[in-house]
N, C-alpha and C positions, 0 to 999 in steps of 0.2 A: 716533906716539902724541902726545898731546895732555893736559895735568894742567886737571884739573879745579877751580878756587877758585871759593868765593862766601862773602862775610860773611856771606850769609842762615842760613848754618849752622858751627856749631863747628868753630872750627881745628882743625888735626890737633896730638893730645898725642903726638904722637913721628912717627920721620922715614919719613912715607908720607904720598901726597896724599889729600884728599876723594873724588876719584875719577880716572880714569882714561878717553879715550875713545883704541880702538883701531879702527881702520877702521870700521864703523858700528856698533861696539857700545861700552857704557858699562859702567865698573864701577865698582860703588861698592865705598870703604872702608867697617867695618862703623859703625852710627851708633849711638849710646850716647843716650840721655834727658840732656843740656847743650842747653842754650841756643845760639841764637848767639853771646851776651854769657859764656859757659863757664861760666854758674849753671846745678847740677845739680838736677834735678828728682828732688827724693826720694819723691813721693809712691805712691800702689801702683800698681802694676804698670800699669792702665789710664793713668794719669797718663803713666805714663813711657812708655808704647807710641805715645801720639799724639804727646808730644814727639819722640821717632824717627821717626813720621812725618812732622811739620813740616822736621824734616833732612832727611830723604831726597827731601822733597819740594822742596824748595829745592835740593841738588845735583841732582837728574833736570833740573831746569827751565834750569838753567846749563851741561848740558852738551846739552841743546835734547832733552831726553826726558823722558816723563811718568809716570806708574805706570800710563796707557793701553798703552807701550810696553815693562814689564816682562817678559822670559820668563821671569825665576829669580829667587826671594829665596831668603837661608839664613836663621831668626831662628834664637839662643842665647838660651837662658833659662838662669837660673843655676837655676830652680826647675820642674821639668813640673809641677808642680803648677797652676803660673801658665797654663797653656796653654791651657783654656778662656778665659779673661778674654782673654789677650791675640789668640786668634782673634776672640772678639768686634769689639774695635778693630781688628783685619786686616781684616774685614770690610766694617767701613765705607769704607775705601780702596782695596779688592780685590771690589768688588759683583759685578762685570758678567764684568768680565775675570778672570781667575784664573791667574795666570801658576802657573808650576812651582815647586815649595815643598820646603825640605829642613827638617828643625826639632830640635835638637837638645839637651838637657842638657846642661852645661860645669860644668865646677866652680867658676870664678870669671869673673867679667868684669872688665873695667877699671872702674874707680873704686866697683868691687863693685855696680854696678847688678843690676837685675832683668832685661834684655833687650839683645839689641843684632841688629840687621836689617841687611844687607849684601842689595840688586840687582843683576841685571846687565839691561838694556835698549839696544833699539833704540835708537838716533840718528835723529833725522830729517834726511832728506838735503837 
């Protein structure tokens, strides 16, 4: 196995890495709306979903995978209500390809965000 860092995206607030690559596949830990610099992005829910994408897209690229290369995301919403909107923004970075999708209600998330998105992708060899 192989730990996954990149600045380009938020440290981990407790003891798990960014991601994980295990023989050709990647896993992310889940990504919260922080910053690389760990400024949280309070704004609604669209705000905060592209900011998760910006993480996630910066750990895919560091562990040599892209969201071309996604088969599974899980998103957590603290609210289904959000969930039109934040399919909106899944959208734009899931056009073409459409990997495998699990989507869930949660009663709290960390630092009580609206969303958090966890991948799991191909590696390229």
């Amino acid at each position: 196995m192989k730990i996954v860092h990149t600045v380009k995206a938020p440290q981990a607030i407790g003891p798990y890495s960014q991601g994980i690559i295990a023989g050709n596949m990647f896993y992310s830990s889940g990504q919260i709306p922080l910053t690389a610099e760990g400024q949280l992005v309070t704004g609604d829910v669209k705000e905060q979903t592209h900011q998760v994408f910006a993480n996630l897209k910066a750990v895919l690229e560091e562990a040599g995978a892209s969201f071309e290369s996604v088969v599974k995301t899980t998103v957590f919403l603290s609210d289904m209500n959000d969930f039109n909107d934040v399919n909106e923004v899944y959208g734009q970075y899931f056009s073409g390809h459409k990997p495998a999708r699990s989507c869930v209600q949660v009663a709290r998330l960390p630092k009580d965000v609206a969303v958090e998105i966890e991948v799991i992708a191909l590696v390229q060899a």
